[in-house]
Each structure stands twice: as structure tokens, then as C-alpha cells.
N, C-alpha and C positions, 0 to 999 in steps of 0.2 A: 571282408572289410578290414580283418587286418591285417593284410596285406598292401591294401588299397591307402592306407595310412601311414605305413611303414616307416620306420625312421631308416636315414640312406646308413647303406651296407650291412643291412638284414639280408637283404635278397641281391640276385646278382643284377646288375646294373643293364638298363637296355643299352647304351653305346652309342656312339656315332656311327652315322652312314652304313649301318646292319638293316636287314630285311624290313625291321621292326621299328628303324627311324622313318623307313622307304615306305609303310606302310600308312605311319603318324602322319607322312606329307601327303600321301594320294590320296586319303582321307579327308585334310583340310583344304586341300586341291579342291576335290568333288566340294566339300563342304559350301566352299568360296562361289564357284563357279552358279550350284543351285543356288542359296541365296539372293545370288545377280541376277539370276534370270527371273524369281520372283519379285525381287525390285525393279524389271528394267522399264517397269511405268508408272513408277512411283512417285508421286506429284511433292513439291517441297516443302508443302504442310506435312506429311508423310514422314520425308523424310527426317525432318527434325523430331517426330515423334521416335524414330526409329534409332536416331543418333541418340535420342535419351534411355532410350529402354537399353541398348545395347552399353551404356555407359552405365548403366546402373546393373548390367547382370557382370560386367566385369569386377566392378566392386565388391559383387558378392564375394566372385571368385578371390579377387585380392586378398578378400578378409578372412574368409576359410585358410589358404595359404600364410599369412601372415599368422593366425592363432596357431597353424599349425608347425611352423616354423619356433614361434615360440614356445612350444611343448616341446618340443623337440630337440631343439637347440639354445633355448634360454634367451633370458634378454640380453646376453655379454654380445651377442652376433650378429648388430644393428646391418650389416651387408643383408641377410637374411631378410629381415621384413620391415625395413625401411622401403617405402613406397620411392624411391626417388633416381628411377634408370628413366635412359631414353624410353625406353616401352611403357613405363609407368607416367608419363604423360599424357596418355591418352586419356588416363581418368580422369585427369582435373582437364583438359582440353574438351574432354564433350560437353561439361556442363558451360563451360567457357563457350560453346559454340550454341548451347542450347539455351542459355542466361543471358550473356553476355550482353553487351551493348559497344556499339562502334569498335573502337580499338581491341576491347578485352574477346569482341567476340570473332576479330577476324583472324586475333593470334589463335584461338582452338579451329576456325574455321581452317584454316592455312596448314596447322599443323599436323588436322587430320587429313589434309588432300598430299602430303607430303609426309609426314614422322610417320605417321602410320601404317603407308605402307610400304617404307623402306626397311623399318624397324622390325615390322612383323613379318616379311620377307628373308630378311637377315637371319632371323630366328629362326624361322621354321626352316633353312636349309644348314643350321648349325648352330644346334639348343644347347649350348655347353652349361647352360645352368640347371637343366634339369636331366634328362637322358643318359649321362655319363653318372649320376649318383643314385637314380631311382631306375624301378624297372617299369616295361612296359606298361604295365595295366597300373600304376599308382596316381595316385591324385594329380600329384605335381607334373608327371609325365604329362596323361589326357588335358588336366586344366590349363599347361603352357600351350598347347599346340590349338586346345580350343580358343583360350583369352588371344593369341598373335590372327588366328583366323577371322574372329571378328574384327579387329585394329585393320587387316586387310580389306576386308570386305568393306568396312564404311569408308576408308581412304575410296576405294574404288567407287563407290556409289555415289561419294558427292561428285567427283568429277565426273561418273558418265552421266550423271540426270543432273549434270550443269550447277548442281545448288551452291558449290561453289568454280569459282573461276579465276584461275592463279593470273597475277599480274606481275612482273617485275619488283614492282614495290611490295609488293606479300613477301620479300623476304629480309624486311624489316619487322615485321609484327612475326613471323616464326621463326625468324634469328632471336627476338627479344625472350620468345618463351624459353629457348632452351637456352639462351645464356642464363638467366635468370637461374631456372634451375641447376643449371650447371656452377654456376657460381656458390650458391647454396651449398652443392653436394658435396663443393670443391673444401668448403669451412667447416659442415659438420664432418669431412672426411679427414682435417685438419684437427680438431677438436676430439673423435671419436676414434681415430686411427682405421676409417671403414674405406672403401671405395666406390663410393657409391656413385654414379654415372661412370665409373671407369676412365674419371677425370685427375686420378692423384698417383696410382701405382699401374704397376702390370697387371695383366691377366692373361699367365702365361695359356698356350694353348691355343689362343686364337688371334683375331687379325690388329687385336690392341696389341701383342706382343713387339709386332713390328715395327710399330708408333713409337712404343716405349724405347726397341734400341736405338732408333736412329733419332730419335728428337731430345735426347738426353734432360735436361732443363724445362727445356722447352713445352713437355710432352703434353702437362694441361691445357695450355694453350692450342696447341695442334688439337688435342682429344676437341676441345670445342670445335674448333673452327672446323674439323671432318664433322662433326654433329649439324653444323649449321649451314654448310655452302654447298658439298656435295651431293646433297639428298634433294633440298630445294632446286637446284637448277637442272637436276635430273628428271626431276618430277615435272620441271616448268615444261622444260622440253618437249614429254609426252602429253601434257594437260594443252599445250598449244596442236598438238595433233588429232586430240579428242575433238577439239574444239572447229577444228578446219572439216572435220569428217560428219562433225553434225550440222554444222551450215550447208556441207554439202546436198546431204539426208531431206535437209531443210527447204530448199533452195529447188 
């Protein structure tokens, strides 16, 4: 266990794209995949139960990682365990979708048929926030790759059992979420000197780097508007071929 708790560079780090990140994916691969197939009759009383339960064990994990971060690394390191990345949406978007009412509830609905599983996608084929500082078998390691597993698995589930159904105009109420937050992250990122949405500086390393050189000025604005048009109209894409395939099924 303590190991499993380690503060990073105690032990050596598991890495990018080594046997041991290869493994972390086919794991939540499988993970994802059995999940589906035990939802694939899951009626949408169900599923909102499911959307709640699975929103409430990711907070858990949130909160163990967050205290543990601050043990860790103190409260000077608000990037650390400030709850406010694109992945960190999901937690306040399930209750949004499982609360909600009208508008509040089709931004979490929307968000999770789209952020969720772009996001957790992203992650699990390039964990730069955890993998490269912790080793294989630690908290943060298993907890990132299980918390993006779930975020995939429920994106997936509303749109294959239909509970929701992307429209064109859904990417006003999930443009709204993440501007929102992004604007947010954008002032305490101003105010706190943090990066939080990866809406203010670089993060050298990966595919914000690239943002960062070419959009100079620019770059928060760009940061948003790649969080908000390319994921949505990706997603719209295939949730319209979901949709064609189950009429078919149907029909």
C-alpha cells in the first residue's frame, strides 16, 4: 500500500506507450466492451440509475485523488486537484443529466453522448497526467484509466440504447457547458497562475503544444473552440449512424 500511494518519483515511472500502458488500454478495452454487453438491454429507467451510480463512484475516486494530491503536493498546486479539465465534466454533467430539468439537463445529457467519450478516449491512448509520473500498480495510474473507462462506457451507452439522441442544435447546450467552464478556468487560471482546462499556457508534450505554437494570442480561444466543435460534430456524425442502424434493426 505504500507503494500504491507513493508520492511521484519514489519509484520509477510506468511511461508512455510501454508494454504496461498497452496493457492499462486492453484492460479498459475489455473493461468497456463487457460493461456494453451487460447494458445492451438496459431500459432508460436503468439507465439513469446507472448514469447516477457511475457519477457518484467517480467522485469518489475524484476525492481520494484530490486529498491525495494534497498530501502530496500541498495546497500551492491548485492544477493538481482543482476539479476543472475537460474529463472533469463529467462529474458535474451526470448529475446535470440525472437532475436536471430542460436545458440544464440536455447540456449533461449532450455532454456525456459526446465529452465523454472523446475525452476518455484521448486519455486512455495518451495519460500524460498520470503514467509518466506514477508507476504501474499506483493509485493514480489504475484510478485514471478506470475513472476515463467509465466516462467511455456511459458516452457509449446513451447513444446505443437511444436514451439520448444528438440533434444539431445539442451543440448549443454542449458548446454552453464547456464554454462556461472553460471560461471559469480561463480566470481562476488568471487569478491562480494554474492551467486548468489547458485553456491559458502550454502543456508541453502533447497535442496542446501544437495549438500553443501556432495560435500565439490566440491560443485560449482556439483551446475552446477545439473543446467545443470537433468532438461534437464527430460524435454527431456517428450517433446519426447509430441511429440509421437501429431503425434498420427495427424496421
Amino acid at each position: 500500500m505504500k507503494r500504491f500511494f507513493s508520492p511521484p518519483g519514489v519509484y520509477e515511472p510506468c511511461g508512455l506507450f510501454g508494454i504496461e500502458h498497452l496493457i492499462l488500454l486492453l484492460a479498459s478495452i475489455a473493461l468497456i466492451i463487457a460493461a456494453l454487453y451487460i447494458s445492451r438491454n438496459m431500459s432508460c429507467s436503468r439507465i439513469r440509475k446507472t448514469i447516477l451510480l457511475c457519477t457518484i463512484v467517480l467522485w469518489v475516486f475524484e476525492i481520494v485523488k484530490i486529498v491525495f494530491n494534497l498530501i502530496v503536493n500541498g495546497p500551492g498546486e491548485p492544477n493538481h486537484y482543482v476539479p476543472l479539465y475537460f474529463c472533469s465534466l463529467t462529474l458535474y454533467c451526470g448529475f446535470m443529466s440525472v437532475f436536471g430539468k430542460g436545458f440544464v439537463k440536455r447540456c449533461g445529457d449532450s455532454f456525456l453522448a459526446v465529452g465523454s467519450i472523446i475525452g476518455g478516449i484521448m486519455f486512455l491512448l495518451c495519460p500524460n497526467t498520470s503514467l509518466p509520473m506514477y508507476p504501474f500498480f499506483h493509485y493514480i495510474s489504475l484510478q485514471s484509466f478506470l475513472y476515463h473507462s467509465i466516462m467511455i462506457y456511459l458516452g457509449i451507452l446513451v447513444l446505443m440504447r437511444g436514451y439520448v439522441a444528438l440533434s444539431v442544435r445539442d451543440q448549443i447546450p454542449y458548446g454552453t457547458v464547456v464554454l462556461v467552464v472553460g471560461v471559469l478556468a480561463y480566470i481562476l487560471n488568471s487569478i491562480l497562475g494554474t492551467n486548468l482546462m489547458f485553456v491559458s499556457d502550454n502543456f508541453p508534450g502533447t497535442p496542446v503544444e501544437l495549438v500553443y505554437r501556432f495560435t500565439g494570442k490566440l491560443f485560449p480561444v482556439c483551446m475552446l473552440l477545439i473543446h467545443i466543435v470537433p468532438p461534437f460534430w464527430l460524435m454527431y456524425g456517428i450517433s446519426r449512424c447509430i441511429e440509421k442502424k437501429r431503425k434498420m434493426h427495427t424496421e
